[in-house]
N, C-alpha and C positions, 0 to 999 in steps of 0.2 A: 643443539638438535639431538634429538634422543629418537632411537631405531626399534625400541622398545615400550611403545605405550599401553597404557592399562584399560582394556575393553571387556566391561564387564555388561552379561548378558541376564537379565533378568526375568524367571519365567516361574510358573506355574504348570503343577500336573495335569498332562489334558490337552495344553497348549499345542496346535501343530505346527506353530511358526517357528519356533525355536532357534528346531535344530534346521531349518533351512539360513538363519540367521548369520549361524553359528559359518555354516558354507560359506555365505557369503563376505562375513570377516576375515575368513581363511584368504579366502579369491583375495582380495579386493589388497590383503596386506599381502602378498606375494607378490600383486601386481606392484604395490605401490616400494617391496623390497626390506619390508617391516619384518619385525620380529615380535608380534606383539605376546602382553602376558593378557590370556584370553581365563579371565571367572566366570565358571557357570553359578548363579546366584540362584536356586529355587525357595520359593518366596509360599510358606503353605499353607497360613492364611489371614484372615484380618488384619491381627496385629501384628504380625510382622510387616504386612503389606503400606501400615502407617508409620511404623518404624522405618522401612527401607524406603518410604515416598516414593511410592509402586504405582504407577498408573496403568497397570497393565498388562497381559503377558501376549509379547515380549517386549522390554524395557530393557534399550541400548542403553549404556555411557559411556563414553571415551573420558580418559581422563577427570573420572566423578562429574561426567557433564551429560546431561540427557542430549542425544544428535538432534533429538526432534524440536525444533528452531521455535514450534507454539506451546511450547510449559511452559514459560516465566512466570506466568500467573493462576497454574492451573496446584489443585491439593484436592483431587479427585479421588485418593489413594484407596485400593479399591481390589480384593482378587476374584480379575474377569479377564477378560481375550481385552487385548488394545487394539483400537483401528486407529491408523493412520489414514488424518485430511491432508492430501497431497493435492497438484495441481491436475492430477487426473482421475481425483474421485477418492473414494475409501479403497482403504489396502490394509492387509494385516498385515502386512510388514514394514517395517522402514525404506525406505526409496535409497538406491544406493548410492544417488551422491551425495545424500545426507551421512550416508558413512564415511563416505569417500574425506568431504569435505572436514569435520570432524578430524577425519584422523588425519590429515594436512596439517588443520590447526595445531592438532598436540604435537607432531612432531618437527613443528617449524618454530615452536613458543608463540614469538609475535608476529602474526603471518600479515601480511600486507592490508588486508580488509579485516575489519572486526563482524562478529557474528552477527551484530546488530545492521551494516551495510551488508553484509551476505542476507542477510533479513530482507534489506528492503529490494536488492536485486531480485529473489523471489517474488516482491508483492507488485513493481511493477512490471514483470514479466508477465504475471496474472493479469492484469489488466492491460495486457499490449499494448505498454509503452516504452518504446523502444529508446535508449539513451537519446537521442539527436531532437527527444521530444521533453530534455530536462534541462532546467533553470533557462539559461542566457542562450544554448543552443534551438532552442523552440525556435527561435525569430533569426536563424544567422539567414534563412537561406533569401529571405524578407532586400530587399531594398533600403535605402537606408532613409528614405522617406516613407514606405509600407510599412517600417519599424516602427517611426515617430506616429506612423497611424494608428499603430497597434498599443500603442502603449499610451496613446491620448483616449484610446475605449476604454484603456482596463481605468485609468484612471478614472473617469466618467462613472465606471461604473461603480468604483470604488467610493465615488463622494454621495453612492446612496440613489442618483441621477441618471438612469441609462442615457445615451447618447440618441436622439430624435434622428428620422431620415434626415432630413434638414441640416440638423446641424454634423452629421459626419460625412455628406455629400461636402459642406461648406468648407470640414477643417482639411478633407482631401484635396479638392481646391485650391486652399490654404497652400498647401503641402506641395503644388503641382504635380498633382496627381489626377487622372481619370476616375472617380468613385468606386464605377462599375466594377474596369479593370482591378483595382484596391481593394476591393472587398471578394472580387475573387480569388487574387493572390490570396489573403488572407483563410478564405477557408480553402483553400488548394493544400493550405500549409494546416487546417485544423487546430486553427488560431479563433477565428470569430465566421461564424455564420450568421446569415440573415434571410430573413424569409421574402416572398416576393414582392414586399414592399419595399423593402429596404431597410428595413427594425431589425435591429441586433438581436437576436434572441441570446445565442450564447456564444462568449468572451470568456472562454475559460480563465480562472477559475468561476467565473460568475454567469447565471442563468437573469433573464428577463422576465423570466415567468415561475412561478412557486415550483421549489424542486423537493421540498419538506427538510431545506438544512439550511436555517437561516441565521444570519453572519453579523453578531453587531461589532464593530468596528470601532477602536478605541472609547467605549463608550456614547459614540454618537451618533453613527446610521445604521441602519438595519441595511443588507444586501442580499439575497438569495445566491446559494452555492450552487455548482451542477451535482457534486458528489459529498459522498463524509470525507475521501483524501483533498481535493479539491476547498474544502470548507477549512482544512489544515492549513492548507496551502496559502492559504491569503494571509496568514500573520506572517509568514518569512518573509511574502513577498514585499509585503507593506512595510516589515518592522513595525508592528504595531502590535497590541494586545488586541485579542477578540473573545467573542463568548458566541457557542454557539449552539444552539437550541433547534434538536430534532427528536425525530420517532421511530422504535422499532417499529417496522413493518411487518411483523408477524404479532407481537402482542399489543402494541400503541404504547407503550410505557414509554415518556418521558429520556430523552436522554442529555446531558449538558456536558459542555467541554469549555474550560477555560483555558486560552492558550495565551500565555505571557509573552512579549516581543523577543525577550529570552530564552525563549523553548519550554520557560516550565510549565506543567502543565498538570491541571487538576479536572477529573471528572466525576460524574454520578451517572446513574449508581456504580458504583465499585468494579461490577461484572460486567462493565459493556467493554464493547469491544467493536470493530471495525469488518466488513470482509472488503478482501481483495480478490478479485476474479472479474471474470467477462462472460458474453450472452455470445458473443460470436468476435472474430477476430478482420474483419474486413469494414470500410468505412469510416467515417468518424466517430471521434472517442462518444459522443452522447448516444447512438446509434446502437455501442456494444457493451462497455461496460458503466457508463455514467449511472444507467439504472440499477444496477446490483449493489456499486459500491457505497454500501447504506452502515448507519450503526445499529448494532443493534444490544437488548438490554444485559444479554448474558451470549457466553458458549454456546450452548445450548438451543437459543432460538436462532442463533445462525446456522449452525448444524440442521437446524430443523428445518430451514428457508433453503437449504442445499437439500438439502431430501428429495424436499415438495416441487424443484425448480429444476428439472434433470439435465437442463439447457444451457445452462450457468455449472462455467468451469472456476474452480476458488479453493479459498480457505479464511475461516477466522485469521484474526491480527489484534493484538492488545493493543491500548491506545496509543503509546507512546512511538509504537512501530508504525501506526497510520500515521504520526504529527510526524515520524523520521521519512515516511513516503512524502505526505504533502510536502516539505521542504525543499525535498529533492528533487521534486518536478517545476516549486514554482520559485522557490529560493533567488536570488539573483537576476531575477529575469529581464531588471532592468540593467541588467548592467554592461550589455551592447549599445552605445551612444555614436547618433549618426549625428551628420554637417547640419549647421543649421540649415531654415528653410529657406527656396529661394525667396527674393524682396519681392513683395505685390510692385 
């Protein structure tokens, strides 16, 4: 563990954020008991700015690492003012637990959580989704026959076949179960709703009705997602390969993601990217943020869809960070196994 890490500050002439930056380096390693070695970097123009991979002034690194958790994929290099997409809007500065966090890592080496899980703790706090709402915990709170029900929908829905009133009235039956009762627990839990027919509409990860992220399934059915994390979310939970085909919502361009049962994972075009955020924080997930969390073709038209949407709290997310969210909410989710059913 090292008491002295290297936190260099990178800025341009002009810049007002700087030196408030600089303060809060000071703060933040007193509190934390650091002694850090603090470079002031000015960066004065173009070319230095592509030399130094300058996004910006001011442009933190801790230990030659930007704090700001959405670079991986950005070469934006550019001498202008940086705004920070944080979960409370733009800010010209860094958010301090992004330093905070940061400077833990460097002086812990291998600190408990990698960046990339500190990543995805941000994207689904964005979307308020609270732990007890991920992988095998979603369904603990369920019955262990309201389990077998839930997970005979996702199925269902998975083989391309939404489940008819009929026939989930019949398999709760099945199951000695009351329907009514079954399918309340179920959206009590923000598992499966249904409208006052009694039609499934949505069985997260999957919707009954076109959501514009559509899911083929080891190459042989088509299924509608409720979201872009959501449409991730179905290859860990299946273990199977999918392909999934949607659209920016601000410009309509085309967007594809192949996700391997393995994780890997290839998409087009190049610059798409995910957001993760919410419209409001109460109710069920379709209600708040199922609508936002869309892909979209570039940075840039998400950025642009945050602009235009002042009611939507978020941020960009690269792909690989959406396919680490989807996992993490739907990963495992079969793997609480109840008694069998009773005998007819």
């Amino acid at each position: 563990m090292t008491t002295h890490p290297l936190v260099e500050i990178l800025y341009s002439d002009g810049c007002p954020n700087h030196q408030p930056v600089l303060v809060l380096v000071k703060s933040i390693c007193v509190e934390l008991g650091l002694s850090p070695e603090i470079r002031l970097v000015n960066v004065p123009d173009q070319e230095a700015a592509r030399r130094l991979r300058f996004l910006g002034s001011p442009t933190v690194r801790v230990g030659g690492h930007d704090i700001d958790p959405h670079t991986e994929e950005r070469s934006d290099y550019a001498l202008s003012c940086r705004v920070f997409r944080t979960e409370a809007g733009f800010v010209g500065q860094p958010p301090e637990s992004w330093l905070r966090e940061a400077l833990l890592r460097e002086v812990n080496g291998a600190s408990q959580s990698t960046p990339r899980e500190e990543t995805v703790v941000r994207v689904l706090r964005a979307a308020d989704i609270p732990p007890d709402r991920c992988r095998a915990e979603r369904a603990r709170r369920l019955t262990g026959a309201e389990r077998d029900l839930y997970h005979w929908i996702l199925k269902a829905f998975a083989s391309g076949e939404p489940p008819t009133p009929t026939e989930t009235r019949a398999e709760a039956e099945r199951l000695g179960l009351d329907p009514a009762a079954a399918l309340h627990a179920l959206a009590r839990e923000d598992l499966v709703h249904a409208d006052e027919r009694g039609e499934i509409v949505v069985a997260y990860p999957f919707s009954a009705r076109p959501r514009g992220h559509r899911v083929l399934i080891d190459g042989k059915q088509w299924v509608e997602a409720m979201c872009a994390i959501d449409a991730l979310g179905i290859a860990p939970m299946l273990n199977l390969t999918i392909e999934v085909a949607s659209r920016d919502p601000m410009v309509g361009d085309e967007i594809s993601v192949h996700l391997a049962a393995d994780g890997q994972v290839v998409w087009e075009p190049a610059t798409a990217v995910a957001l993760a955020g919410s419209a409001c924080h109460q109710g069920p997930s379709f209600r708040g943020c199922c609508d936002v969390l869309n892909f979209f073709a570039s940075m840039e038209s998400a950025e642009r869809y945050l602009r235009e949407h002042s009611e939507v709290a978020g941020f960009p997310i690269v792909i690989p960070d959406a396919v680490d969210a989807g996992r993490a909410v739907f990963g495992d989710i079969f793997e609480l196994r109840s008694s069998p059913p009773p005998a007819p």
